[in-house]
N, C-alpha and C positions, 0 to 999 in steps of 0.2 A: 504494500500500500504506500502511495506517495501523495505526503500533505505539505505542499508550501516550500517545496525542496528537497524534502526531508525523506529520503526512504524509511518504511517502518520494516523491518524482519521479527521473528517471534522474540529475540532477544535484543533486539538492538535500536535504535534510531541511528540511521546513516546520513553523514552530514555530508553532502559529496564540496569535493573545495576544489579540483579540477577533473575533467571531463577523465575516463578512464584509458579512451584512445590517445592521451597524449605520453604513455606511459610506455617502455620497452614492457610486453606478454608476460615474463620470467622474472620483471625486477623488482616484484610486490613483495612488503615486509611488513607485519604489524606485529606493533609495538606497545605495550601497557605504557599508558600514561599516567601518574598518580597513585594509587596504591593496585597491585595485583590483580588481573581477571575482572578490574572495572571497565575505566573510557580507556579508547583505544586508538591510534592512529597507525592508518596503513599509506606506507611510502612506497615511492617507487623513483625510478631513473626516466628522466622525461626524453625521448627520443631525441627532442635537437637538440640539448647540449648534456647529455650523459650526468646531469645534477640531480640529487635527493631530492624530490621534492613531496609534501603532502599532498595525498589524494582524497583520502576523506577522516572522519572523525567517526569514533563507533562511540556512541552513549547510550548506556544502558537504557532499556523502553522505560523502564517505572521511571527513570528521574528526569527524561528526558521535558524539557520547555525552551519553549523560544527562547528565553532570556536568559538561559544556560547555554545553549548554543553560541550564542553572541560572545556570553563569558568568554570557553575558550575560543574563537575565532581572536579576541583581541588579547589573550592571553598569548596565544602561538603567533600573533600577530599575520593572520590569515586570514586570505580576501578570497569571495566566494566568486567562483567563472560565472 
């Protein structure tokens, strides 16, 4: 399900912060952010210059709100495509 950006999965709200085609197939990583098996970000290597960059944010569904998203997008200082 997709509300206002936001993918929902049974465990998760997905915050997508760039498109998943701008990413080399094989160079996805995720990453506990904060304490263990919570939010999560999954990186990847952008095809035109071989750099880490974030592709989306995993927030758990119960906690998940607009204005927690916001939070970290200006915590990691990340702008949404």
């Amino acid at each position: 399900m997709v509300v206002g950006g936001v993918h929902f999965t049974e465990e998760y709200a997905r915050l997508r912060i760039k498109e998943p085609k701008l990413f080399k197939k094989t160079s996805f990583r995720t990453h506990d952010i904060g304490r263990r098996g919570h939010t999560k970000r999954i990186a990847g290597r952008l095809k035109s210059t071989g750099k880490w960059e974030t592709q989306a944010m995993l927030i758990p569904r119960e906690e998940y709100s607009p204005a927690l998203a916001r939070k970290y997008l200006k915590k990691y200082k990340l702008k949404r495509a």
